[in-house]
Steps between C-alpha positions, in 0.01 A plus 500: 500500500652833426507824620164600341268231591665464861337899530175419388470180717642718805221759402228255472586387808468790654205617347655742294519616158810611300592841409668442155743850417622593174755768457717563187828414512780759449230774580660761583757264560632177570645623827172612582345156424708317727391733812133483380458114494590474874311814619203384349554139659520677828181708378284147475569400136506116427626457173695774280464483108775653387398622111820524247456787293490487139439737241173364293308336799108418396318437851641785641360832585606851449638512855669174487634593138619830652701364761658188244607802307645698773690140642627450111686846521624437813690162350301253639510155337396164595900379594465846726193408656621145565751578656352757745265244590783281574668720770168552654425129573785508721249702766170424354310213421168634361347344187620661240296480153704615148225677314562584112488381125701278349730684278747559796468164583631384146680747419732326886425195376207295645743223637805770645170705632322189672828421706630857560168577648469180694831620635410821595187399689187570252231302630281518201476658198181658290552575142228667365528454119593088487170329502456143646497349128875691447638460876689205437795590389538730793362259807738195337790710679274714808302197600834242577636855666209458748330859374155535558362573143182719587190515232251743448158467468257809377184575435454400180666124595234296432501195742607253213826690447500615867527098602788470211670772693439384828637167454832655427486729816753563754599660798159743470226568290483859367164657398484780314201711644434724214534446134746742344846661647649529842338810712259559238179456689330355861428110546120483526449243808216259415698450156794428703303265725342321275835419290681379806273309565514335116855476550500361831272190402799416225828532714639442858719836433470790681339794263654846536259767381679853343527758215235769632544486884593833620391618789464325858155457477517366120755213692262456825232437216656279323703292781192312639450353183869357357812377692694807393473873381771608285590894485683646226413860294465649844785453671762537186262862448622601861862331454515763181349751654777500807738432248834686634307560874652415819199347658432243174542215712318608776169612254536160339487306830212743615319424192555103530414527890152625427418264202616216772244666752227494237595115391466403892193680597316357220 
C-alpha cells in the first residue's frame, strides 16, 4: 500500500475526508514550491498535486494557464521539479500527485521519467491528455514503478466507458465536477451526488471531486458527498496574487486552514 491509499484508509478511519491541493509548480518559483508543500501540510492538506507546467495545456483554466506561463519563464522543467520534490521528501512524506500532459513526459522519456519519479517520491501521477485506450505505453514503465496512475471520470462519461475506465483505476478516482476547463464554473451538488454515487457502485476507489470548488463553503458542500475535495484555481489565484510578498506562505496556509475547517464541519 503506498503513500496515497495509506491517507485515505487513515482518513476513513477517522471519519474524515481528504483535502486534495493543487499548486503550480515553479510558481513564482521553485524555491517557493518547496516551502508551500509543507506549510500547507501543516495547514491540513492530505495530498498535494503538484501540476508541471506546459505551454499548450487543454483542461486548464486561465488562472492555471497564467501561472504555467509565469513557472515556464522562471525555468521550470519537469527534471527541475523532480528534483525539488526530491529534497523535500527528505522532511515530508505527504502524497504527492504529478499533474500534467504528456508531452513532458515523452519528451524525458516515459521509461527515464517512470524511475526518476519513483526515485524522487511521486506517489501518483495524472496525465490529463493520455486516455485509458493510449495509457499503455506510459503505465508499462509507472505501474512496475509502483505509481498510482489516477483516471478521470466527467460528466459526459457515460457508465459503459466510465466502467472501462474504472477497471484500470488506481490510487484514486478523480471526478471532474463540471464539464469544461479548470476554475471555469461552480460544481452543482445533486449532479455531483448523483455521479458519485454512479461511480461508487463500479469501483472500491476512493473518488476525489474538483475543478470548480472555490470557496469553503463550495468544499463543506461538496465533502459530505465524495472521499475528497480537491482545490486548485483558488489557491494558485492567491499564490499569484502574493507573488513576490513576504507573507505568501502564511496566506497560503490561511487559505488551506479554512478549506480544512469547511471539509471537517461538513
Amino acid at each position: 500500500m503506498g503513500r496515497i491509499e495509506e491517507r485515505f484508509a487513515a482518513l476513513k478511519t477517522e471519519g474524515k475526508k481528504a483535502f486534495v491541493a493543487y499548486l503550480t509548480a515553479g510558481d513564482p518559483d521553485l524555491e517557493t514550491t518547496a516551502k508551500l508543500i509543507p506549510a500547507l501540510e501543516n495547514a491540513g492538506v492530505d495530498i498535494v498535486e503538484i501540476g508541471v507546467p506546459f505551454s499548450d495545456p487543454t483542461a486548464d483554466g486561465p488562472v492555471i494557464q497564467a501561472a504555467s506561463q509565469r513557472a515556464l519563464k522562471g525555468g521550470a522543467t519537469l527534471a527541475k521539479i523532480l528534483a525539488t520534490i526530491a529534497a523535500l521528501r527528505r522532511t515530508s512524506a505527504i502524497p504527492i500527485v504529478l499533474f500534467g500532459y504528456y508531452n513532458p513526459i515523452l519528451s524525458y522519456g516515459p521509461e527515464r521519467f517512470a524511475a526518476a519519479a519513483a526515485t524522487a517520491g511521486i506517489d501518483g501521477i495524472l496525465v490529463v491528455d493520455l486516455p485509458p485506450e493510449e495509457a499503455r505505453e506510459l503505465r508499462r514503465y509507472t505501474d512496475p514503478a509502483g505509481l498510482a496512475f489516477i483516471t478521470l471520470v466527467a460528466p459526459t462519461t457515460d457508465s459503459k466507458r466510465a466502467r472501462r475506465i474504472l477497471r484500470q483505476a488506481t490510487g484514486f478516482v478523480y471526478y471532474i465536477s463540471v464539464t469544461g476547463v479548470t476554475g471555469a464554473a461552480a460544481p452543482h451538488t445533486e449532479d455531483v451526488r448523483s455521479d458519485v454515487k454512479r461511480i461508487r457502485s463500479m469501483t472500491a476507489f476512493p473518488v476525489a471531486v474538483g475543478f470548480g470548488i472555490s470557496t469553503p463553503g463550495q468544499a463543506a458542500a461538496i465533502a459530505p458527498l465524495a472521499d475528497g475535495v480537491v482545490v486548485g484555481s483558488a489557491l494558485v489565484r492567491l499564490i499569484g496574487e502574493k507573488a513576490g510578498s513576504p507573507d505568501l506562505i502564511q496566506a497560503a496556509a490561511s487559505f488551506a486552514r479554512e478549506i480544512r475547517r469547511a471539509i471537517d464541519g461538513a
